[in-house]
N, C-alpha and C positions, 0 to 999 in steps of 0.2 A: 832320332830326334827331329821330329818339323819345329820349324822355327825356334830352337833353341828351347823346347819344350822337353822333358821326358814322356814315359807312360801315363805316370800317375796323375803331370798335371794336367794332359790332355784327357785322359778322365775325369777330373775334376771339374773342368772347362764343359765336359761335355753335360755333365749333371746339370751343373748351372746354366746351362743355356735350356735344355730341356723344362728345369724347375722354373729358369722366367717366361719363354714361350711356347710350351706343351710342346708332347710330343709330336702331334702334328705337324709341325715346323720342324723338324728334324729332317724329314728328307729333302724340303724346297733349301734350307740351309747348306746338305751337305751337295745337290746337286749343281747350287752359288758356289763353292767352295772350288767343286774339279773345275767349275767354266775357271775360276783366278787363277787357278794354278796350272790350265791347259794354256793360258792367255800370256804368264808367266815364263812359261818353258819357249812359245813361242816367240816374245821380245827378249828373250834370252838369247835364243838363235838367231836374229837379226842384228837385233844389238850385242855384240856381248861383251864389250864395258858395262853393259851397264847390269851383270851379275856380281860386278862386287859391291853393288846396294842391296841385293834382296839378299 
């Protein structure tokens, strides 16, 4: 589960972002995605109080 999501509705999420901004935008979107979640892991490591917010 990412973010308290299942499969389905990360599938779901996924269509719909495709259906609103073409498939084009699917890879600049998911490549935005690893930079939060590399940036994430890394102020997690520095900070790590501050992993029981994310």
């Amino acid at each position: 589960m990412i973010l308290g999501l299942g499969p389905w509705e990360l599938a779901l999420l996924a269509i719909l972002f495709s259906a609103i901004f073409g498939l084009k935008q699917l890879p600049k979107a998911a490549r935005e995605l690893g930079r939060l979640h590399a940036w994430s892991l890394r102020l997690k490591q520095k900070l790590p109080w501050v992993s029981r917010f994310f």
